[in-house]
C-alpha positions as CSV (number, residue, x, y, z in Angstrom):
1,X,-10.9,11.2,16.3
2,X,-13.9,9.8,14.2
3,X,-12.5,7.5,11.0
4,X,-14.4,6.4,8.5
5,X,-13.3,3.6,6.6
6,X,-14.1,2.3,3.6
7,X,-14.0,-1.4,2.6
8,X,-14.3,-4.3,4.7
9,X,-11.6,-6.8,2.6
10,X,-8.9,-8.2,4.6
11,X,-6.8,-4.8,5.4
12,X,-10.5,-2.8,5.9
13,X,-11.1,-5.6,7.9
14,X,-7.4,-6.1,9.8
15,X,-7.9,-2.4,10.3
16,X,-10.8,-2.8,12.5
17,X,-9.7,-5.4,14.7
18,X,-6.2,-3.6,15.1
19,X,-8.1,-0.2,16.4
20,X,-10.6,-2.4,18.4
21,X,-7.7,-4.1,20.4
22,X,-5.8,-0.7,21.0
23,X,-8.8,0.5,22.0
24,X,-8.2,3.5,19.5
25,X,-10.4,6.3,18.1
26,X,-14.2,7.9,19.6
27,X,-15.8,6.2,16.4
28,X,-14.8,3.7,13.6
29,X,-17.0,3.6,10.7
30,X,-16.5,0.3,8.5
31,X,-18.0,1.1,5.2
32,X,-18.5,-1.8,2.0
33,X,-20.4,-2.5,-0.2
34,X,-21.7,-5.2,1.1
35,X,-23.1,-4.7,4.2
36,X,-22.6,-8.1,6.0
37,X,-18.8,-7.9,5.2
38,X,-18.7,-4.9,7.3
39,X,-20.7,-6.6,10.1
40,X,-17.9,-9.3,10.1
41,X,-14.9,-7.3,10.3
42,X,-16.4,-4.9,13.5
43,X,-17.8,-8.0,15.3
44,X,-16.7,-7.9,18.7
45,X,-15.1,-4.1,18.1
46,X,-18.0,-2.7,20.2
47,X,-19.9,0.3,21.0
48,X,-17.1,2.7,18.9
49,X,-17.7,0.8,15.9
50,X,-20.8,0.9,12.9
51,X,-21.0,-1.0,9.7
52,X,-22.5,1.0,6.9
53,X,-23.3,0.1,3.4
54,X,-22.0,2.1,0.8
55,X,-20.5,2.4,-3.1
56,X,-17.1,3.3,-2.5
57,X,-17.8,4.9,-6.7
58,X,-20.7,7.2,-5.4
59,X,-18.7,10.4,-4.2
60,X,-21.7,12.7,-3.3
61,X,-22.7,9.3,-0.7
62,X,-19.0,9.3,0.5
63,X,-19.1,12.9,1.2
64,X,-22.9,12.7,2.6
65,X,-21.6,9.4,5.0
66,X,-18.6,11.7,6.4
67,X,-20.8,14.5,7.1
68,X,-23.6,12.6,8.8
69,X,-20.8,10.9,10.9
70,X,-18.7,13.7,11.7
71,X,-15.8,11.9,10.7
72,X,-12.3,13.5,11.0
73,X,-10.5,11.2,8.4
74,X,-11.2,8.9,5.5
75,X,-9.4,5.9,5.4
76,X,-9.4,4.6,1.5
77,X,-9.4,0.6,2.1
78,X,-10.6,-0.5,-1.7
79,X,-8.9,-0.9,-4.6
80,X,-7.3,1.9,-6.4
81,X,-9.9,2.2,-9.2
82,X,-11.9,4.1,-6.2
83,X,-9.4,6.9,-5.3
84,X,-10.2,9.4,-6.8
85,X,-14.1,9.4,-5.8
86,X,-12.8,9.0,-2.3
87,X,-10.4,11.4,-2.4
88,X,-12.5,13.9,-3.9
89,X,-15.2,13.3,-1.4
90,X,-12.7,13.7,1.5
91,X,-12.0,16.8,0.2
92,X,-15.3,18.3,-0.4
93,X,-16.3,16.8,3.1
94,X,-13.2,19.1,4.9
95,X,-11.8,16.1,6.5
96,X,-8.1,14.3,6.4
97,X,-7.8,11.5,4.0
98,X,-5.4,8.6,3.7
99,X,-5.0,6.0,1.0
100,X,-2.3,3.1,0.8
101,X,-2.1,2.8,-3.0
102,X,-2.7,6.5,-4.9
103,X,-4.4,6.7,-8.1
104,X,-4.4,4.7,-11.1
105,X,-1.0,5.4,-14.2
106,X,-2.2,5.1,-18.0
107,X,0.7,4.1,-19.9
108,X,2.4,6.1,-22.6
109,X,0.6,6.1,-26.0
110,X,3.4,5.5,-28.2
111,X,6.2,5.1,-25.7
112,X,5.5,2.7,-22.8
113,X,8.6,1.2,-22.2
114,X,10.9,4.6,-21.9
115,X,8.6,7.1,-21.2
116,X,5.7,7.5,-18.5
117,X,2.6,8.1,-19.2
118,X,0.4,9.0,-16.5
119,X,2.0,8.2,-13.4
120,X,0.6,6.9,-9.9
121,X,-0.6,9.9,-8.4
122,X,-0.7,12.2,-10.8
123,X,-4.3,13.3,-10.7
124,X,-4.3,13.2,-6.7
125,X,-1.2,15.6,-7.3
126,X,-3.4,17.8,-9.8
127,X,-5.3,19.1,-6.8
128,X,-2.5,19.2,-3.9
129,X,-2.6,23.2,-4.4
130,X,-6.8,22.6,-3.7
131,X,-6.0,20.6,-0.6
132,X,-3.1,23.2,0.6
133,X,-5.5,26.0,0.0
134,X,-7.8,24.6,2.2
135,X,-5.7,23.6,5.0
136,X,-6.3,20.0,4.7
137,X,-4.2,16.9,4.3
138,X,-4.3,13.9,2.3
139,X,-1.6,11.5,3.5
140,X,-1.3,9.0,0.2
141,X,0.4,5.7,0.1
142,X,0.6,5.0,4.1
143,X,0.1,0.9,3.9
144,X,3.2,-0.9,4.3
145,X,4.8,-0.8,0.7
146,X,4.2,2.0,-0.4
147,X,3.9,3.5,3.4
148,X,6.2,2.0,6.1
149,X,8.9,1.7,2.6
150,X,8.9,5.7,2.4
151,X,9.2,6.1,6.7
152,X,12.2,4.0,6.3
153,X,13.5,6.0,3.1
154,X,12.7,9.2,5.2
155,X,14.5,7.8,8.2
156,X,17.8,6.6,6.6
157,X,18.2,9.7,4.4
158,X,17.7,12.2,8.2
159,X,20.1,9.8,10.5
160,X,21.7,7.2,8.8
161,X,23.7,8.9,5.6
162,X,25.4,12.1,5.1
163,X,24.5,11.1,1.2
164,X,22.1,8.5,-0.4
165,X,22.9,7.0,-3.7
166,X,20.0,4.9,-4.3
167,X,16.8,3.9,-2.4
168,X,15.6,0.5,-3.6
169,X,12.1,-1.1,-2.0
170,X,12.6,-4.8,-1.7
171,X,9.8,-7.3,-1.3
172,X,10.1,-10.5,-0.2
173,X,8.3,-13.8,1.4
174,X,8.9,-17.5,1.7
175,X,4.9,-17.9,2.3
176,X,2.8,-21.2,1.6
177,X,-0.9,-21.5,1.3
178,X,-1.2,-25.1,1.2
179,X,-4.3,-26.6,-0.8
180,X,-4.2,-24.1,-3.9
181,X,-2.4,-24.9,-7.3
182,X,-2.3,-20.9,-7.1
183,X,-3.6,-18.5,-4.6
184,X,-2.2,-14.9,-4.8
185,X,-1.8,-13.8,-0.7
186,X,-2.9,-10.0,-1.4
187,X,-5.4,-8.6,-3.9
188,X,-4.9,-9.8,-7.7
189,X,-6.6,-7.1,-9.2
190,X,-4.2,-4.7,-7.7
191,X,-1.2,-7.2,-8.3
192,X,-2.1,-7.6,-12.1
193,X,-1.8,-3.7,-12.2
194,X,1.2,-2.6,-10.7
195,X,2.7,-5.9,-11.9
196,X,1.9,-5.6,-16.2
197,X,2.0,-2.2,-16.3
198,X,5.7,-0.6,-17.5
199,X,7.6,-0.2,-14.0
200,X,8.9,3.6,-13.5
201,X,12.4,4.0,-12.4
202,X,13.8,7.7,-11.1
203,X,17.4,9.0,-11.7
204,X,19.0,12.0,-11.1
205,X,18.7,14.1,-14.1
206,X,16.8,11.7,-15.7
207,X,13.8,11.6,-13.7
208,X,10.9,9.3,-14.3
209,X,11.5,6.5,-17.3
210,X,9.5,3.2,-17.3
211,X,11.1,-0.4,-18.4
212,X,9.8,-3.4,-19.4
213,X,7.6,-5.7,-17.3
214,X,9.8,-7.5,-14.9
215,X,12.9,-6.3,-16.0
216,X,16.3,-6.1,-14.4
217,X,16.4,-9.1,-12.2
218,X,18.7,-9.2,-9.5
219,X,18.9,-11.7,-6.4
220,X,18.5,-10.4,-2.8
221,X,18.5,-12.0,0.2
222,X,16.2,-11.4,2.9
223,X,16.4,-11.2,6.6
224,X,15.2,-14.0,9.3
225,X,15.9,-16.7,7.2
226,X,13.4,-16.4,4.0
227,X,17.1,-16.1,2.2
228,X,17.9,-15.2,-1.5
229,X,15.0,-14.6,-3.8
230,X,14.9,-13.1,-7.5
231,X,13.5,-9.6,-7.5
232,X,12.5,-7.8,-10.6
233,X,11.2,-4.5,-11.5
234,X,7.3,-4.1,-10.7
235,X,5.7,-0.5,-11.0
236,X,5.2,0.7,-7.2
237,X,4.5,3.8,-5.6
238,X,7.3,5.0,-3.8
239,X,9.5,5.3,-6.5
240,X,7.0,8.3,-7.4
241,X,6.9,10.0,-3.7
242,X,10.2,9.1,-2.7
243,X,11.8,11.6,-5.1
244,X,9.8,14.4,-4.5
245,X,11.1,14.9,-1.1
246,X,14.5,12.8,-0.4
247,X,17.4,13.5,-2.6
248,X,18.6,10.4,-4.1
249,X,20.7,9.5,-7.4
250,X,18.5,6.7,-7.7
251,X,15.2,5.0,-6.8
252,X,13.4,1.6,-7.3
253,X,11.2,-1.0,-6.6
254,X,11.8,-4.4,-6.8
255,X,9.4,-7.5,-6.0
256,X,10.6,-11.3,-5.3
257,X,7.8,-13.0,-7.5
258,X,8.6,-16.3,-8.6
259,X,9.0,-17.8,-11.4
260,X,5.5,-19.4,-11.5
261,X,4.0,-16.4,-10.4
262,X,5.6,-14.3,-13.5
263,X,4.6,-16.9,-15.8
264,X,1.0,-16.8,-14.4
265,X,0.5,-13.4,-14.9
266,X,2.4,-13.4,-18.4
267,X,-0.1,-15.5,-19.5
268,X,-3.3,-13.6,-18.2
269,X,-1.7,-10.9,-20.3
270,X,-1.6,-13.5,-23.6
271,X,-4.4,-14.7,-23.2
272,X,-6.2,-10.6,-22.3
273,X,-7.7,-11.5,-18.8
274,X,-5.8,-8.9,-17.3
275,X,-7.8,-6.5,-18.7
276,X,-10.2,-4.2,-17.5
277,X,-12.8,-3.1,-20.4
278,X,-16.1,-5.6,-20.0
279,X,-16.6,-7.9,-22.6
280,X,-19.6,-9.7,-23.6
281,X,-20.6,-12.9,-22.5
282,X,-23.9,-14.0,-23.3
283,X,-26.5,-11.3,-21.7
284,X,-23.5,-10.4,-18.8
285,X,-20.6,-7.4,-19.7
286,X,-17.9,-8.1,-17.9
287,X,-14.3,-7.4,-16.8
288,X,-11.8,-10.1,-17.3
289,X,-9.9,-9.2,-14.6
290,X,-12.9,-9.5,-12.2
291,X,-13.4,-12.9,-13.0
292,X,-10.0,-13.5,-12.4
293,X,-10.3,-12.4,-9.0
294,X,-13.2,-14.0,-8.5
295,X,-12.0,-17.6,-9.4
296,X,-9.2,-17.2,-6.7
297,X,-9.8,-17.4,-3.1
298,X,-10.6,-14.3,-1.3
299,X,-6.8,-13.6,0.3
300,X,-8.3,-12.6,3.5
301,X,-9.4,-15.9,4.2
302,X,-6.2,-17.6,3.8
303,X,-5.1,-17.3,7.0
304,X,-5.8,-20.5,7.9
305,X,-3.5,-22.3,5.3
306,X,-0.3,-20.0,5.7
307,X,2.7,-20.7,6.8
308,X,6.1,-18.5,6.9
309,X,7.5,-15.0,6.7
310,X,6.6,-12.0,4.3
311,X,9.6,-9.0,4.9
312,X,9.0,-5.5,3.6
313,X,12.2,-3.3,3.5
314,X,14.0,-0.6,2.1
315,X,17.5,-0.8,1.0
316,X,19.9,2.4,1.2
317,X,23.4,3.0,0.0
318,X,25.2,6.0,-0.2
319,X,27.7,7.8,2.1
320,X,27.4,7.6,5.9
321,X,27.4,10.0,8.8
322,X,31.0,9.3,9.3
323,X,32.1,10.1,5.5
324,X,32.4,5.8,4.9
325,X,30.8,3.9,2.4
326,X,27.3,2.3,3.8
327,X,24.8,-0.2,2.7
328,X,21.7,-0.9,5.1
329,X,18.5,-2.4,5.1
330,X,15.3,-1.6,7.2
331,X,13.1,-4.7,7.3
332,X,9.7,-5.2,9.0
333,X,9.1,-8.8,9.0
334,X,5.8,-10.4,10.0
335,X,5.0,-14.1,10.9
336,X,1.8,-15.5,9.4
337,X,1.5,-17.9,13.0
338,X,1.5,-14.6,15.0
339,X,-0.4,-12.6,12.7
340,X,-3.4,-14.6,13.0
341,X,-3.1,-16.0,16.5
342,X,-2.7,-12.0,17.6
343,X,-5.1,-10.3,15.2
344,X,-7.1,-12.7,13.4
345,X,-5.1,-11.9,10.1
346,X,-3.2,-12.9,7.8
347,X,0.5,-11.6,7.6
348,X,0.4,-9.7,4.4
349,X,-3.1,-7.8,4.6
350,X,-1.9,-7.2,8.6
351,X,1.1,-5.9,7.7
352,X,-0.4,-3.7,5.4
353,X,-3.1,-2.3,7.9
354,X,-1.1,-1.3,10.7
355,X,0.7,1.3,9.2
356,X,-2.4,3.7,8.3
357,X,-3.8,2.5,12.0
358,X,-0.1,4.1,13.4
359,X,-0.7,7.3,10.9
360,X,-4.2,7.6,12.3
361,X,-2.7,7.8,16.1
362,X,0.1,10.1,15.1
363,X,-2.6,12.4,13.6
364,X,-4.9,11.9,16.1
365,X,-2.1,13.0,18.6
366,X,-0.7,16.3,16.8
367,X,2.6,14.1,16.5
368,X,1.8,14.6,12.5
369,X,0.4,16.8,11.0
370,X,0.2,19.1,7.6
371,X,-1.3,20.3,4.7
372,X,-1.4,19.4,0.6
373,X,-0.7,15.9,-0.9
374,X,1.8,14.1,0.8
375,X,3.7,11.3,1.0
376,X,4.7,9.3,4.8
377,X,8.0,10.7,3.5
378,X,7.4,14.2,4.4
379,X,6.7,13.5,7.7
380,X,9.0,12.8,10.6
381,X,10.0,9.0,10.5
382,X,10.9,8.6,14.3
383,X,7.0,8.7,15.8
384,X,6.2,6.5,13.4
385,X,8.5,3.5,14.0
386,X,8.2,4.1,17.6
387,X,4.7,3.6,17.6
388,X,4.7,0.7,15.1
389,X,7.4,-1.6,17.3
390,X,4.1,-1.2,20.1
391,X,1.8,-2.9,18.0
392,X,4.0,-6.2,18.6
393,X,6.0,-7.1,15.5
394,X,9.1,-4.3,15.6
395,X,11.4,-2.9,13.0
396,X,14.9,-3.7,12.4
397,X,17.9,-2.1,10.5
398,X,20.3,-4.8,8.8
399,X,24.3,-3.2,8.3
400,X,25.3,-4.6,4.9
């Protein structure tokens, strides 16, 4: 198989040394913007591996890149304000593509807090019937949360209940970056997004309906000793893909923020820096929320000065094989020290990598395969968790 992939951040970048130490793939491409970024991430990858400059906004140079490298699959790496031009250029290319956040929601006009708008995904899903035509696939959301979230929804819906009542992502860390007053350990562009806008929840006969920012906070307690945290609602992906193929009376998504955290990002919305439309400062337009990101530390290089745990999971209750009443929850849990003594990486950018790097071998195999938009959930879950616990940092199933 020959991937391109495009952006060289701290997943684009875990990515590469993940493939380069299974020794995975005929040919990686590492595609960013900025050249020298993807230099850094394939150093030491070898022979397999090329670093390519390229706008991940330009999708006739997407498409020209995949051609002129004979790639076989596009692995979206950036930010979701580029999904769509990658997505369109995997499918005018002819080639598999794979994203770990799906396209961008618009609130409701009139309605936010009830009603959707436009939801994540929803022009990705415009064209499944294009894709399917075709023959082709476009695997979306396959990073850890949403990704390795929706293998464990799949999983516990096929062997673990008879019936599932409700699927709820939890999200969890007791991580420290010392020497920052605030330093966000995964992309605050992408946090601010899915954090402000109106969460979606899905219910049987109800279907999609969005709440308020943070709302409905509830304490769970995680695994390995990170212990109980407040989680509140936070607008996420799988609550969007989960339904369309499990059948569930009830599915959300539920992040343990922090009370500082909350209040940092309630007053970026006060105070409009989580906004996205330029505004003029002297002879510069810019986006507020770019120069919020670019005040914080780059959270790929904060490896250095983490400690702890983060823990990804899905919780499941429902009705079990037996007829009984059961309440599980499948955890992947990743320590920063082995992270970065393994791969170089920091826990929360490695732990999202891995999972498209185990999608890419299953596909690569024939153990996956199909056609359309889909979510991980439509695929089997088994492969994938068995070829996730050989990467070094295995799954578990907690019995509540």
């Amino acid at each position: 198989m020959r991937v391109l992939v495009v952006g060289a951040g701290g997943v684009g970048s875990a990515v590469a040394r993940t493939v380069a130490r299974r020794d995975l793939f005929e040919r990686v491409v590492v595609a960013d913007y900025d050249v020298e970024r993807a230099r850094r991430a394939i150093a030491g990858g070898g022979d397999r591996f090329a670093a390519v400059k390229l706008d991940a906004s330009d999708e006739q140079a997407i498409a020209e890149l995949i051609r002129a490298e004979r790639c076989d699959a596009v692995l979206n790496a950036v930010d979701p304000r580029f999904v769509m031009p990658i997505f369109r250029a995997a499918l005018a290319a002819g080639v598999t593509y794979l994203d770990m956040a799906m396209s961008l929601s618009h609130p409701h006009a009139t309605d936010p807090y009830r009603q959707p708008g436009v939801k994540l995904g929803d022009e990705q899903f415009a064209l499944a019937e294009e894709w399917e035509r075709r023959g082709l696939l476009a695997l979306c959301g396959i990073g850890v949360e949403p990704g390795l979230s929706d293998v464990f929804a799949r999983y516990a819906a096929d062997r673990l209940f008879e019936s599932v009542d409700e699927i709820g992502v939890r999200d969890g860390a007791n991580l420290v970056v010392e020497g920052y007053e605030f330093a966000p350990t995964f992309s605050i562009w992408t946090t601010i997004e899915e954090c402000l806008n109106p969460p979606v929840v899905w219910e049987r006969g109800r279907q999609w309906y969005t709440t308020e920012p943070f709302s409905e906070p509830e304490t769970f307690v995680f695994p390995a000793g990170i212990g109980p945290i407040e989680c509140v609602n936070v607008e996420h992906e799988e609550v969007l893909l989960v339904p369309r193929w499990i059948d569930a009376r009830r599915v959300t998504f539920k992040y343990g923020l922090g009370e500082e955290f909350i209040g940092v990002l309630k007053t970026l919305h006060k105070l409009g820096l989580d906004s996205t439309t330029p505004v003029q400062v002297g002879a510069a337009a810019v986006s507020p929320r770019d120069v919020v990101a670019a005040c914080l530390p780059d959270p790929a290089g904060l490896g250095d000065a983490m400690s702890g745990l983060t823990c990804a999971g899905t919780w499941v209750t429902g009705t079990g094989k037996d007829g009984s009443p059961r309440e599980v929850y499948l955890y992947h849990v990743v320590d920063n020290g082995w992270s970065m003594a393994e791969y170089g990486s920091q826990a929360v950018v490695w732990q999202t990598a891995v999972n498209p790097v185990v999608a890419l071998e299953l596909l690569d195999s024939g153990a996956w395969s199909g056609t359309g938009v889909l979510g991980p959930e439509a695929l089997p879950a088994e492969p994938f968790l068995e070829v996730l616990n050989s990467h070094g940092a295995p799954w578990e199933c907690e019995e509540r």
